[in-house]
C-alpha positions in Angstrom: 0.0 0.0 0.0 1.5 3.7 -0.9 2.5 5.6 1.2 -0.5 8.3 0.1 -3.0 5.9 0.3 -2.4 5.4 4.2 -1.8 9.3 4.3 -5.2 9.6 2.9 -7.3 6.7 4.8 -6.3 8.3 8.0 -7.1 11.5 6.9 -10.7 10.4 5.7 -11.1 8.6 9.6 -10.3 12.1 11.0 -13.0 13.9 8.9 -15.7 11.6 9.4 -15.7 13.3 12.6 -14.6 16.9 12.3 -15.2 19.6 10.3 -12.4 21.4 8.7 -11.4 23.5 5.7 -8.0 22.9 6.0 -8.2 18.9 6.7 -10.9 18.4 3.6 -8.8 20.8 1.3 -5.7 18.2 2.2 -8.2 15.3 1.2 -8.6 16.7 -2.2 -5.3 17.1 -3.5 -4.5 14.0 -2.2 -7.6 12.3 -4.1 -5.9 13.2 -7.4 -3.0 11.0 -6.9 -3.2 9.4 -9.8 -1.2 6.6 -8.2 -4.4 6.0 -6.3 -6.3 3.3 -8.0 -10.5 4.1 -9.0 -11.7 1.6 -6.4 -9.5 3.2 -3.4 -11.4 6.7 -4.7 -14.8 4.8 -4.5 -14.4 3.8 -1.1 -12.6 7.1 0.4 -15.6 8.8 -0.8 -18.3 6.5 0.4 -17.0 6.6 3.8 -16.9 10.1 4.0 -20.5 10.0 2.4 -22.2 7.7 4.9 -20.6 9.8 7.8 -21.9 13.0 6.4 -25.0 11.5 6.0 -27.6 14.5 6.8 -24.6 16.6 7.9 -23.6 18.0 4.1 -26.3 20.4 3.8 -25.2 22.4 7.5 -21.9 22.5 6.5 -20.2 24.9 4.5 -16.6 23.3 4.0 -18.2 19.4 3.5 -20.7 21.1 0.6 -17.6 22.9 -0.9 -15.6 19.7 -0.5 -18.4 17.5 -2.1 -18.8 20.4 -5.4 -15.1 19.8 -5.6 -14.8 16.5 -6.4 -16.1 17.3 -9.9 -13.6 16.1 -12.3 -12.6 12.6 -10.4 -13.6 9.2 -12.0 -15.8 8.7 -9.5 -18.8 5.5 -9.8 -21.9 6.5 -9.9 -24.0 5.5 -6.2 -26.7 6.7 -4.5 -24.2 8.6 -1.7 -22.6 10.2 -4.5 -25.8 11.8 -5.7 -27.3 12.3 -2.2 -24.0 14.4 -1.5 -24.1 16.3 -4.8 -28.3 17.2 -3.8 -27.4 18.2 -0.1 -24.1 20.4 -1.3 -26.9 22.0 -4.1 -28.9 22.6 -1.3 -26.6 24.6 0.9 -26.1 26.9 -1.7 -29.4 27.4 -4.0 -30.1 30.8 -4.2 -32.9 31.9 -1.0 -35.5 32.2 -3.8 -35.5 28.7 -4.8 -37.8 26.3 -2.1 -35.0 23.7 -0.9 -37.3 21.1 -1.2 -37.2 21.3 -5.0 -33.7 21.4 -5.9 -33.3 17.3 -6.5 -36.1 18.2 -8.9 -34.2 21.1 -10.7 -30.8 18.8 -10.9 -32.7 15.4 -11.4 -30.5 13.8 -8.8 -33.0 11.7 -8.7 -32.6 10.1 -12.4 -30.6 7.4 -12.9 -30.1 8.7 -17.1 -28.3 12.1 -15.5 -24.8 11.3 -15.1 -22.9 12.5 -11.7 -20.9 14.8 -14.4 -24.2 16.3 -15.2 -25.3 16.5 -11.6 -22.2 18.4 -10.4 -22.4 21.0 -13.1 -26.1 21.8 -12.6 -25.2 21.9 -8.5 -22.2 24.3 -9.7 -24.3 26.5 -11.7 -27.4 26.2 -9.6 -25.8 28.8 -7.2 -26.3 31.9 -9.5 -29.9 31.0 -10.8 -31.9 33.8 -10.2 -33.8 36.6 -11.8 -31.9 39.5 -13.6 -28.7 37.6 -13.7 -26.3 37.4 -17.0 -25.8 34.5 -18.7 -23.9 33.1 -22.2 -24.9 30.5 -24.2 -22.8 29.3 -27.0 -26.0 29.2 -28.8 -28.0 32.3 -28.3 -24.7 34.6 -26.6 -25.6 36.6 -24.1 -29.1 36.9 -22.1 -30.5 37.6 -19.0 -32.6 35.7 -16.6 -36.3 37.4 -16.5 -37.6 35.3 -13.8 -38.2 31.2 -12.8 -41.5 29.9 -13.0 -41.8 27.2 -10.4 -44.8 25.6 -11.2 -43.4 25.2 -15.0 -39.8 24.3 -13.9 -38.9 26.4 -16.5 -36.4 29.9 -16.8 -38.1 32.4 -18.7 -35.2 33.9 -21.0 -34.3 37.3 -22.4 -31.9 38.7 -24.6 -29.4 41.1 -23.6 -31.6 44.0 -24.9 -34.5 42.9 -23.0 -36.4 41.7 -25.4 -38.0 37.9 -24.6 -35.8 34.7 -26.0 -38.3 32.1 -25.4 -37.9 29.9 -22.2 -36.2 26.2 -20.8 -36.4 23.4 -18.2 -34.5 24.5 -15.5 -32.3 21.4 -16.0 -31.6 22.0 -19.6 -30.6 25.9 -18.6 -28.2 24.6 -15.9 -26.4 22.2 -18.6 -26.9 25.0 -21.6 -26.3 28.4 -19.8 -22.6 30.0 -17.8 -24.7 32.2 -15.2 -22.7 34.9 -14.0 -23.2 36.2 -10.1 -24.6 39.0 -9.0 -21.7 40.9 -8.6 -21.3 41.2 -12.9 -23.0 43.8 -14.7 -22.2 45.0 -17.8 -21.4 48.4 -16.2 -18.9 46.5 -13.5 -17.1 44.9 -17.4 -16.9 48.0 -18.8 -15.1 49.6 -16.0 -12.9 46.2 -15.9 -12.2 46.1 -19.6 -11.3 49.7 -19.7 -8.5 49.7 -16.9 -7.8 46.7 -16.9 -7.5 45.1 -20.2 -4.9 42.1 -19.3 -7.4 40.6 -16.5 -10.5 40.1 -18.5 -10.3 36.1 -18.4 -9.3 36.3 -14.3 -11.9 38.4 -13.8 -14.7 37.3 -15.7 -13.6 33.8 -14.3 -14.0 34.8 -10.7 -17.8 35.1 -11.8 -18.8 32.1 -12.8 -19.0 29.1 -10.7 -18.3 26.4 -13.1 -14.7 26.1 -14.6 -14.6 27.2 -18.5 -12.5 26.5 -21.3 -9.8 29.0 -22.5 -11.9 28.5 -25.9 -15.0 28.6 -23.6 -13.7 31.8 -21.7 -13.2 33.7 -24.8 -15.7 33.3 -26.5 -17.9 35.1 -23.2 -15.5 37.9 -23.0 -15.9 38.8 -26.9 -19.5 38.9 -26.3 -19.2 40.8 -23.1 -17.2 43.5 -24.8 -19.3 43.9 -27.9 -22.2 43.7 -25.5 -20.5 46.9 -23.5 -20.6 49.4 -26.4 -16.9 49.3 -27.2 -16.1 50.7 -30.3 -13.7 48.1 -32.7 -10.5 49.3 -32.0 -11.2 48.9 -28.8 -12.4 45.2 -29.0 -9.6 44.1 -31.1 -7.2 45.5 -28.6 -8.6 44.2 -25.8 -9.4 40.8 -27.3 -6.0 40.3 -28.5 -4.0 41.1 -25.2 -6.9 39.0 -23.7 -6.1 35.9 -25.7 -2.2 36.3 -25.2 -2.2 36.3 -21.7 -4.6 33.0 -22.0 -2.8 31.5 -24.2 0.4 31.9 -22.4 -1.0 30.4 -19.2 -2.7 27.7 -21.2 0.5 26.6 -22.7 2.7 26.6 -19.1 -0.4 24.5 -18.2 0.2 22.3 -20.6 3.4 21.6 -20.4 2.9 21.2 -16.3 0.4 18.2 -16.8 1.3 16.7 -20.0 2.5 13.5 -18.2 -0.7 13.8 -16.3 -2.8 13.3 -19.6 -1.3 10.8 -21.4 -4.1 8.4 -22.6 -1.1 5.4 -21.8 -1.7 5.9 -17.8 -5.4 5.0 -18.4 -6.4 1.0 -17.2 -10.2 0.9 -18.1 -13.0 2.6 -19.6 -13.3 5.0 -16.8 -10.1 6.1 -17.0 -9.6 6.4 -20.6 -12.9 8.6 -20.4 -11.5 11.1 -17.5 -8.2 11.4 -19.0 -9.8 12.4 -22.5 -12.1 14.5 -20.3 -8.7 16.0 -18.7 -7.3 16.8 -22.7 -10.5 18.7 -23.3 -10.4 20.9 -20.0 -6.8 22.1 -20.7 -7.6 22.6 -24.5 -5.2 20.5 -25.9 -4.7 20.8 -29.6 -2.2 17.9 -30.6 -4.4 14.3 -31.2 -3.4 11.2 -29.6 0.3 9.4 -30.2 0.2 6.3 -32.4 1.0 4.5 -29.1 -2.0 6.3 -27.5 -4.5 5.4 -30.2 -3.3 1.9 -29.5 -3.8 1.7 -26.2 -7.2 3.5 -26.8 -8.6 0.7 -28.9 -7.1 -2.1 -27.0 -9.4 -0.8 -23.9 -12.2 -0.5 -26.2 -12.1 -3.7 -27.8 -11.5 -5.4 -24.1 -13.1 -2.9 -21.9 -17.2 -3.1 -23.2 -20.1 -4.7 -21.4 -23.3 -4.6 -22.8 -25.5 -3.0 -19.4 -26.9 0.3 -20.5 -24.6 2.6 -18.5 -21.6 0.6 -19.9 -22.9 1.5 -23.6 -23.4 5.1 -22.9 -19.6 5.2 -21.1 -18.4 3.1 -24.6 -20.3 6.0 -26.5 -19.1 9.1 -24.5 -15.5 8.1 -24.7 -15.3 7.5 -28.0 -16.8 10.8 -28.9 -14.3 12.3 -26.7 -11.7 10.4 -28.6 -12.8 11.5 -32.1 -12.9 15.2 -30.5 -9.5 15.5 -30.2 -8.3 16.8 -33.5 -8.2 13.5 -35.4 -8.0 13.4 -38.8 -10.8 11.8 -41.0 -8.0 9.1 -42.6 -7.5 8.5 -39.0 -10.9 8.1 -38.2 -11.4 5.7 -40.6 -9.3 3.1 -39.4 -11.0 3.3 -36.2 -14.5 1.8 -38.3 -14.3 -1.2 -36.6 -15.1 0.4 -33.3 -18.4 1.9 -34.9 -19.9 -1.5 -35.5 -21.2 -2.2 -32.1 -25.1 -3.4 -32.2 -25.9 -0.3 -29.7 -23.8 2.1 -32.0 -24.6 2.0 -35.9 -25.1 -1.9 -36.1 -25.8 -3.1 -39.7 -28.7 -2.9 -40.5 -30.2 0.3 -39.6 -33.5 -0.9 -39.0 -31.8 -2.3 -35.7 -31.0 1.1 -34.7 -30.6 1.4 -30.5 -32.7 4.4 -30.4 -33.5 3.7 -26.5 -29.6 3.9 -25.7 -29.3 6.9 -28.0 -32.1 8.8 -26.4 -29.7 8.3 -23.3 -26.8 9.4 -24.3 -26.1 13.5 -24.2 -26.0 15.5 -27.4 -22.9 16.8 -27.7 -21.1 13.1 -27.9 -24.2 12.3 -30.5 -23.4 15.0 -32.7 -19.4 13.7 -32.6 -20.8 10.6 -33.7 -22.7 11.2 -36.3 -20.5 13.3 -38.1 -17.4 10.5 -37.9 -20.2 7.7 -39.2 -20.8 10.7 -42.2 -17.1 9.5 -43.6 -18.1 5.7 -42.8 -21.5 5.0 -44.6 -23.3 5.3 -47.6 -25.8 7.8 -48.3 -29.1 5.6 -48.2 -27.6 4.0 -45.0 -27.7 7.3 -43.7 -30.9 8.1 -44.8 -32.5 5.1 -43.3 -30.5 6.1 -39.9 -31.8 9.5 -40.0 -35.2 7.9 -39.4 -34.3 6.0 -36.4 -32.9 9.3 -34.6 -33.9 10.5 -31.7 -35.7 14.6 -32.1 -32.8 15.8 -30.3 -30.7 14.2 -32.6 -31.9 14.6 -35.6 -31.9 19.0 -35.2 -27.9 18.9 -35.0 -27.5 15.7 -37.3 -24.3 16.9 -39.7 -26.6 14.9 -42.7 -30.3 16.4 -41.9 -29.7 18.6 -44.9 -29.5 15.8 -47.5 -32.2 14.0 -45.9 -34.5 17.1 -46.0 -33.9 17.1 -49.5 -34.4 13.6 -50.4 -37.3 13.7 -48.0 -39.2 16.6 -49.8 -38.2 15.1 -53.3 -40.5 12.5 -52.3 -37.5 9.8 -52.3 -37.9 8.7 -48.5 -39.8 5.3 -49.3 -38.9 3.8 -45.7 -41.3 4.1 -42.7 -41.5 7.2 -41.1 -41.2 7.6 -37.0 -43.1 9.9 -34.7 -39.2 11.4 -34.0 -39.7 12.3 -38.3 -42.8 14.0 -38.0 -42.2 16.3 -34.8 -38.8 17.0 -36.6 -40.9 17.9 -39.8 -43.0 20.3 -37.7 -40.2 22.2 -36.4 -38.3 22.6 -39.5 -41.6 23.3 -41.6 -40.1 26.9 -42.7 -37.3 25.6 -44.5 -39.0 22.9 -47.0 -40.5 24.7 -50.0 -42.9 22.3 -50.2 -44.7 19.7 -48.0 -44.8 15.9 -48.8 -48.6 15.3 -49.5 -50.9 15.5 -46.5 -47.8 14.8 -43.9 -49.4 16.7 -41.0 -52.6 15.3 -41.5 -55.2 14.1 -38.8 -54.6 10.5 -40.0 -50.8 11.0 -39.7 -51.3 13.0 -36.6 -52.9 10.1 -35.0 -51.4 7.3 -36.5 -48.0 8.9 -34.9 -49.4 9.5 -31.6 -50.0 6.0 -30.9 -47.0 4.5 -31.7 -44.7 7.3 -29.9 -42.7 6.9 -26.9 -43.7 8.6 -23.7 -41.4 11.7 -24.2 -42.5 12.0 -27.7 -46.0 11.6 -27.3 -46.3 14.2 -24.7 -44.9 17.1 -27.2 -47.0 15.4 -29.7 -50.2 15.5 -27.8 -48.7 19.3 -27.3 -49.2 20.6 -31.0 -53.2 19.5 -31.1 -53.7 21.0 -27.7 -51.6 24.1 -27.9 -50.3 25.0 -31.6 -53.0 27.3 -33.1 -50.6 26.8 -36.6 -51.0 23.1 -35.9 -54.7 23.0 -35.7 -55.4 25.3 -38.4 -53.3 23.1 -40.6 -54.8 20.1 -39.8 -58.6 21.5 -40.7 -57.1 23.4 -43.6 -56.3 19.4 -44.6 -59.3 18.3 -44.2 -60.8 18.9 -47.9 -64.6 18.2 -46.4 -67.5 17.4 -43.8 -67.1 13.6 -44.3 -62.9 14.4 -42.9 -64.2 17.1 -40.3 -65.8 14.1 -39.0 -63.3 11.4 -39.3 -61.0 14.3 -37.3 -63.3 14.6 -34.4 -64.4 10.8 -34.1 -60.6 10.0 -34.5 -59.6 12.7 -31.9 -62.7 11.5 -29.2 -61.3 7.8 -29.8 -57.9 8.6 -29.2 -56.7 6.7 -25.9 -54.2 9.4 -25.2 -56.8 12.4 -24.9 -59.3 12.5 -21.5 -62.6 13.6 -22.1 -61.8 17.0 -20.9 -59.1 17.4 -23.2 -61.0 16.5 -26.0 -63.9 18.7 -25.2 -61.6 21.9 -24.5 -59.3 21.3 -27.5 -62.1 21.3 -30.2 -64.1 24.6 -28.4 -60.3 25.9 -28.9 -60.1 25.2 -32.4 -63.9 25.9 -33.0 -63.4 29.6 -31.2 -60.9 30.3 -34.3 -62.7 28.4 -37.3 -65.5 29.0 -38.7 -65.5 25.8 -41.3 -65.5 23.5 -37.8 -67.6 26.1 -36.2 -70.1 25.3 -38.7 -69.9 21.7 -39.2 -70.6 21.2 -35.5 -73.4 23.8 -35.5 -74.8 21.7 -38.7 -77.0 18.9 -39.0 -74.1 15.9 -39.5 -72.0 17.4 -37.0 -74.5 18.4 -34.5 -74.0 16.4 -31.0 -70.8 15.1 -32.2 -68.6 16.6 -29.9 -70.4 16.1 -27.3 -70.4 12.6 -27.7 -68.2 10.1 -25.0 -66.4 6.9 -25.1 -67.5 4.1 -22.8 -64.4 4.8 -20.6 -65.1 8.8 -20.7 -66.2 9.7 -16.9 -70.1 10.0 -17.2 -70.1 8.1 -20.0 -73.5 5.8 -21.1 -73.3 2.0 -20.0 -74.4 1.2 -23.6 -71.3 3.7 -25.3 -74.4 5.6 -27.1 -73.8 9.5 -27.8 -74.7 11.8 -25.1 -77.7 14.4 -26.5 -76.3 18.3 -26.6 -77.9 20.1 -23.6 -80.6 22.9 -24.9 -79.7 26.3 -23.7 -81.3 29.8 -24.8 -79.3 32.7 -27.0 -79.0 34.8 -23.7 -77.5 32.3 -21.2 -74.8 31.2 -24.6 -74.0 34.6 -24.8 -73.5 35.8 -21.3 -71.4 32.1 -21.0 -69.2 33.0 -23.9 -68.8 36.3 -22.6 -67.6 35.8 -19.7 -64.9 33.2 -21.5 -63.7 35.9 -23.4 -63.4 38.1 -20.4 -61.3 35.6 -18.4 -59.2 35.1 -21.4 -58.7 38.2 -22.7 -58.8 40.5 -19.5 -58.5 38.5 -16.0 -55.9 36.3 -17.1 -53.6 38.9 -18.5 -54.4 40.6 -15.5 -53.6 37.7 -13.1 -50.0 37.1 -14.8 -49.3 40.8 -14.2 -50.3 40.2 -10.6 -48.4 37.1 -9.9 -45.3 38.6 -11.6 -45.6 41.8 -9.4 -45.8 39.6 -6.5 -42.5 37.3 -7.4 -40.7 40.8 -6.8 -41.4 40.3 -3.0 -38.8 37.7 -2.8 -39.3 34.3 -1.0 -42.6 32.6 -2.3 -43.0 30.7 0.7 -43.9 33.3 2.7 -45.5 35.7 0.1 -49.3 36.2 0.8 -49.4 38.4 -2.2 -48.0 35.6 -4.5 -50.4 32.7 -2.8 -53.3 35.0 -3.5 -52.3 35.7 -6.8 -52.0 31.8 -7.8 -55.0 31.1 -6.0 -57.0 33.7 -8.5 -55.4 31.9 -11.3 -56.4 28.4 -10.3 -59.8 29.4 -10.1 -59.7 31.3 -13.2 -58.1 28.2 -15.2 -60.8 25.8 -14.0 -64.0 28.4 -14.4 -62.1 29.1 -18.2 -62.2 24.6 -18.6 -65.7 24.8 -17.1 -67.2 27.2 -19.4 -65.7 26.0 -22.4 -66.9 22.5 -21.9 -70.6 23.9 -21.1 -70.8 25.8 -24.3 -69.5 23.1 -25.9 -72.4 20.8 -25.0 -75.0 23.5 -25.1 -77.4 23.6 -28.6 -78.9 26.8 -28.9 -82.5 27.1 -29.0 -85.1 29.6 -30.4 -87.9 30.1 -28.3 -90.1 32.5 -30.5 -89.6 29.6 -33.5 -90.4 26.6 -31.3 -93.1 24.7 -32.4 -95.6 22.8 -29.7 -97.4 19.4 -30.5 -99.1 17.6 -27.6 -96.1 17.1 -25.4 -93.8 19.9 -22.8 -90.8 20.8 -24.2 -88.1 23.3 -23.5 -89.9 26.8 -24.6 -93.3 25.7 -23.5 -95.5 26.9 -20.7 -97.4 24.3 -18.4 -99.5 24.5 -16.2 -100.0 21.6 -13.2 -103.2 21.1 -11.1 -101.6 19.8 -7.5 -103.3 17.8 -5.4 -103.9 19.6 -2.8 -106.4 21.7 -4.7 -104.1 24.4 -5.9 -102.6 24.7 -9.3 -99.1 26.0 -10.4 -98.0 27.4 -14.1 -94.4 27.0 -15.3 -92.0 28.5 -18.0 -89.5 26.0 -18.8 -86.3 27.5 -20.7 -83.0 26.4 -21.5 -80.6 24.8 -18.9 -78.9 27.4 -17.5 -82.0 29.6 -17.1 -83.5 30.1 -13.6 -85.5 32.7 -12.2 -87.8 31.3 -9.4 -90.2 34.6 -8.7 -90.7 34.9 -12.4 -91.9 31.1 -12.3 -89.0 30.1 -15.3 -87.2 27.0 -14.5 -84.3 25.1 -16.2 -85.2 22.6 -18.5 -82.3 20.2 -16.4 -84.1 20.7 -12.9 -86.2 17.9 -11.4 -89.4 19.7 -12.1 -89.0 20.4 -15.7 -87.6 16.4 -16.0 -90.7 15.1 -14.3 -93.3 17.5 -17.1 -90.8 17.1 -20.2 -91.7 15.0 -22.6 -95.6 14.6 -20.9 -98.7 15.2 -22.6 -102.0 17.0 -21.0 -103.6 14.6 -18.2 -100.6 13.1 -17.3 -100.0 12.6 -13.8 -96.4 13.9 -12.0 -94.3 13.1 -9.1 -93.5 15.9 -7.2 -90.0 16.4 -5.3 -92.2 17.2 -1.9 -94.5 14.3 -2.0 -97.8 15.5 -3.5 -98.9 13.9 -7.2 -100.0 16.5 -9.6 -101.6 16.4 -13.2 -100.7 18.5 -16.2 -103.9 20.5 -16.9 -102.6 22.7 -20.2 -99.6 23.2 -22.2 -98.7 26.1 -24.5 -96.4 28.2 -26.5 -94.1 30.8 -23.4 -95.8 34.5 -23.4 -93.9 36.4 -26.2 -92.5 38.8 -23.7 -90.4 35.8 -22.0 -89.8 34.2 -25.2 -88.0 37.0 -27.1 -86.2 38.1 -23.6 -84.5 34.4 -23.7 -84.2 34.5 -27.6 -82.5 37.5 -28.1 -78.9 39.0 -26.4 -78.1 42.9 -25.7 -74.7 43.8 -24.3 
C-alpha cells in the first residue's frame, strides 16, 4: 500500500468526525493522486458519504468539498448523488424552495450522469432573476424570472427583449450564469482599466470552470455587448487571448505527463483522461501509441449494461474530439460497429440507448459515421434518430432534400414528423398530406412517452397546428373522421378532447359550422365508454338545450377571463414574485389562487358551451307534449294549481316562475302530454292541466342577447 493511500485513509477517519477546511482541502489534493487506483477513490468517498450523511447540507466546508470532487472518476452511487443534492442545497439561491432542488438537478434520475449533476449543482448557485448569462447558442441573455410551477427559466436577450424559455435542467447544462456581482457596467469599468485581466476576472464570476476557448468566447461577447467601439475590442481581445494563451500553454506543459491516454487502465479512465485533454484545451491528437492503447481498452473494456454502452459511446466521442484526422478516423471503423452504435442494419437502430446518451457526444458521432456510410444507410439512420438528434444531425440537410423530393420510401417515426413540424419553414414544399389528422394520429399512438407528450402538445396548444390540420381536411365527411378519431384517441381524456375542439372551434368558422350543422350536431359532445359520465351502452350523449341569452353571457364571460382577467392575473403574480421568498409571500399565494380558479372556471365554461345547442324560443313549435320553450300548467293535489316557464338549462328565475329545462321539475313534465299525472320532489302527485307556446314577452327576452 503507498504511502498516500495510508496518508489519505487516516485523513478520511479524522474527517468523518470533524469539520475542517484545511483537513478536507488536504483530502482533495491527495484524491488526485493518480497513483491511487478508482476503487480506493470509491471507497474514500463513500465513507466520507455515509458519515456526512444528513450533515452536508449544514456545512459549508463538506458542501464545498463534495462540489469539488467534480472532475474525479468517480462511480456513480446513491451517496454520490445524495451528496451532490445536499451540497446544491446549501447553496441554491434563498428564492429557490430547498425542497425542489433534487427536482431542478434530477439527482434523482438514474439517465443524468454524476458529471451532469455536479455542473447543474455548480451553476445552480447563480440561478436567479436579472442575472447574466452566455450560451454558445443564443450569446448573451438575462434571466427574466423562474416559474416554479413550470420548472422552467423564462429567457431574455441582452436588450430585454423575450428569448423564449427552458427546463431549468436544460438551462443549468446549456447556460454559464454569472453572479450577482457582474454587470455589464462592473465589465466596462474592468475592460477599460484593466484590459490584461479580462479572463481572471470574468472567471472569478462564474462558478463552473470554462475552457480557454470557452472563456473567450464570453468575454468577446461581453465587450461587444459593452458598447466598445472596434479598435477597442480588437485590442482588448487580443491582449486577452495572449495572456490566455500563455497560461494555457505553461499549463500544458505542467500536466502533460498527467494526460497521457497510456496511464489510463479501463473505460473509466480512458474517459477522465480524455475528459482532462479537453479541460486544458489541448490541440495535438493522440500518439500512435496512445490510439493503441485507446482501442485495445475499447475492444477489451465493453459490457453490454446500458450505462456501460453510454460510457463506450461518450469516450469515444471524446476520442474522435481531439483533433483526429478523418483518414485516422477511418481506421477506427471497426469500433463503430457495435449493435448499440450504428449496427448493420439500420432498421436495428438502439434508439433507447441513443435517447440516453447527451448531445454533444451524438453529434461527434454522427458526423465520424458521415465519412463511414453510404448515403441511403444514412438516410434510413436519420429515421431512427432521436428529435434531439436529428436538429444537429451533420446529414439532416441531405435527408430534408431527399425527404421533400419524395424519395424517402422507408417508414416514417413519430421522431420524423415532430422534426418535420419544427423545420416546416425551410421545405419549400410539404410531402402530401404529412401533417394530416390520420398522420397525426397514426404517430401518436406508436410514440414513446417523451415524444408523445410534445405530440399531444401541437393539437392541444399550436394554433398553426390546428389550423393546418382543418385546412387538410378537404370536407364534412374528414371534419368528421378528425373529431371521431380525436374523441377515440386513448391518449386524450374527455376534458381534453372537449376543451381542444371549443379551442379550435373559437378560431374556425368551417368546424364552427360543421358542428353547429345537422351531421356534425351532438358530435362533440359525444363520449367513449371509458369517458367519466359516459353511457353503459357507449351511445352519444344528446347536446344540452340552452337559450341565446344564457350562450352569450357564457361566452362572454370566456372571453373576459381570457382576454382581461388572465392577462391581469399574470401581471399580478409577476408583481408579487418581486417580494422575494414565495414561501412566505401572501401576495404571490393569492395571486396563484385567482389563477387556479380562473383556469378551472375558463375549462368549465368552455366544456358547457361546448355541449349546449342553442334554442329559439319564439320559432319553437308545440305538439301535444312539454318541451323546453313551452309553458305548463299543473293542477296539484292539494287543490291548488301552479304554471311554469321551462327554458334552457342554465336559465332560472324562481319569482318569475321560469325554471331550467335540467331541474327535477322540468324532467318530471318534459316530454308529458296533458292529463298526465307527476311526481312531485315534496310528495304530492300532480296532473298536467294545459300546455302552451311561453308568453312572447319571456320568449324574445331568452331569444335574443343585448350587451
Amino acid at each position: 500500500m503507498s504511502g498516500n493511500l495510508e496518508k489519505l485513509e487516516s485523513l478520511i477517519l479524522e474527517a468523518t468526525e470533524k469539520d475542517d477546511k484545511s483537513l478536507l482541502s488536504e483530502i482533495r489534493v491527495l484524491l488526485t493522486d493518480s497513483s491511487i487506483s478508482g476503487e480506493s477513490l470509491d471507497a474514500c468517498a463513500s465513507t466520507l458519504f455515509e458519515a456526512w450523511s444528513g450533515k452536508i447540507e449544514s456545512s459549508e466546508n463538506r458542501s464545498k468539498f463534495c462540489l469539488s470532487l467534480d472532475g474525479l472518476p468517480l462511480s456513480d452511487s446513491h451517496l454520490l448523488r445524495n451528496a451532490i443534492e445536499a451540497s446544491a442545497k446549501r447553496f441554491a439561491p434563498s428564492s429557490l424552495p430547498k425542497s425542489l432542488v433534487a427536482k431542478f438537478i434530477e439527482a434523482r434520475n438514474p439517465q443524468v450522469k454524476p458529471d451532469s449533476l455536479f455542473k447543474r449543482a455548480i451553476v445552480l448557485q447563480n440561478l436567479a432573476p436579472e442575472r447574466i448569462f452566455f450560451s454558445k447558442q443564443t450569446g448573451l441573455g438575462k434571466i427574466s424570472e423562474i416559474d416554479l410551477f413550470t420548472d422552467s427559466v423564462i429567457l431574455k436577450d441582452i436588450k430585454n427583449a423575450d428569448a423564449g424559455k427552458m427546463r431549468i435542467a436544460e438551462a443549468l447544462d446549456s447556460l454559464s450564469i454569472f453572479s450577482e456581482a457582474l454587470s455589464l457596467e462592473k465589465f466596462r469599468e474592468i475592460a477599460g482599466s484593466h484590459p490584461n485581466e479580462i479572463f481572471s476576472s470574468v472567471s472569478s464570476f462564474l462558478p463552473a470552470k470554462l475552457s480557454p476557448k470557452d472563456l473567450d468566447a464570453i468575454c468577446r461577447a461581453l465587450l461587444s455587448a459593452a458598447g466598445l467601439d472596434a479598435d477597442a475590442i480588437m485590442r482588448i481581445s487580443q491582449k486577452s487571448h495572449a495572456h490566455s494563451s500563455s497560461a494555457v500553454s505553461q499549463k500544458n506543459e505542467e500536466s502533460e505527463e498527467d494526460i497521457s491516454l497510456l496511464k489510463s487502465r479501463n473505460m473509466k479512465e480512458l474517459c477522465h483522461f480524455l475528459k482532462k485533454r479537453a479541460e486544458l484545451d489541448a490541440n495535438d491528437p493522440p500518439t500512435e501509441p496512445e490510439l493503441a492503447w485507446a482501442r485495445k481498452i475499447f475492444e477489451r473494456d465493453h459490457e453490454d449494461s446500458p450505462r456501460a454502452k453510454i460510457l463506450y459511446m461518450e469516450t469515444l466521442a471524446l476520442l474522435l474530439d481531439t483533433h483526429l484526422a478523418d483518414e485516422t478516423v477511418k481506421t477506427l471503423s471497426d469500433l463503430f460497429q457495435k449493435p448499440f452504435l450504428f449496427p448493420v442494419n439500420p432498421s436495428e437502430f438502439d434508439t433507447e440507448t441513443w435517447n440516453s446518451l447527451p448531445l454533444s457526444p451524438a453529434k461527434t458521432l454522427l458526423s465520424a459515421i458521415k465519412l463511414l456510410k453510404t448515403e441511403d444507410y444514412l438516410l434510413e439512420l436519420f429515421t431512427r434518430l432521436p428529435l434531439k438528434c436529428m436538429q444537429s444531425c451533420p446529414f439532416e440537410q441531405s435527408f430534408r432534400s431527399a425527404f421533400e423530393a419524395g424519395l424517402i420510401k422507408i417508414e416514417t417515426s413519430p421522431d420524423i414528423f415532430l422534426w418535420a413540424w419544427k423545420n416546416r419553414s425551410k421545405f419549400k414544399k410539404m410531402v402530401g398530406n404529412f401533417f394530416s389528422h390520420k398522420q397525426y394520429f397514426k404517430f401518436l399512438t406508436s410514440s414513446s412517452t417523451q415524444t408523445k407528450k410534445e405530440i399531444r402538445n401541437l393539437l392541444i396548444s399550436s394554433k398553426e397546428y390546428q389550423k393546418t390540420v382543418l385546412d387538410l381536411c378537404r370536407n364534412e365527411e374528414e371534419l368528421r373522421d378528425f373529431i371521431e378519431m380525436m374523441r377515440d384517441s386513448e391518449d386524450f381524456s374527455y376534458d381534453e378532447r372537449s376543451s381542444c375542439i371549443v379551442k379550435i372551434s373559437r378560431d374556425s368558422q368551417k368546424l364552427k359550422d360543421f358542428l353547429n350543422s345537422e351531421k356534425g350536431r351532438g358530435l362533440q359532445s359525444n363520449r367513449k365508454k371509458s369517458d367519466p359520465g359516459a353511457n353503459p351502452s357507449g351511445q352519444s350523449q344528446a347536446p344540452i338545450s340552452v337559450s341565446l341569452r344564457s350562450y352569450r353571457l357564457k361566452a362572454k364571460e370566456l372571453e373576459s377571463i381570457i382576454n382581461k382577467e388572465l392577462p391581469l392575473n399574470s401581471a399580478a403574480i409577476a408583481h408579487a414574485r418581486e417580494y422575494g421568498d414565495l414561501r412566505e409571500n401572501a401576495e404571490y399565494s393569492a395571486a396563484k389562487e385567482r389563477q387556479n380558479y380562473l383556469y378551472g372556471r375558463r375549462d368549465m365554461l368552455e366544456k358547457e358551451l361546448l355541449s349546449g345547442k342553442v334554442l329559439d324560443f319564439c320559432q319553437i313549435v308545440l305538439r301535444d307534449k312539454a318541451i323546453p320553450g313551452s309553458t305548463v300548467e299543473i293542477a296539484i293535489d292539494d287543490g291548488t294549481s301552479e304554471k311554469y316557464h321551462i327554458l334552457g338549462a342554465w336559465d332560472s328565475e324562481p319569482n318569475s316562475q321560469i325554471i331550467s329545462c335540467e331541474s327535477a321539475l322540468a324532467q318530471s313534465i318534459v316530454g308529458k302530454c296533458v292529463g298526465v299525472s307527476i311526481l312531485l320532489s315534496n310528495g304530492h302527485s300532480a296532473t298536467i292541466r294545459a300546455i302552451s307556446p311561453l308568453p312572447d314577452e319571456i320568449a324574445s327576452n331568452y331569444s335574443k342577447y343585448e350587451n
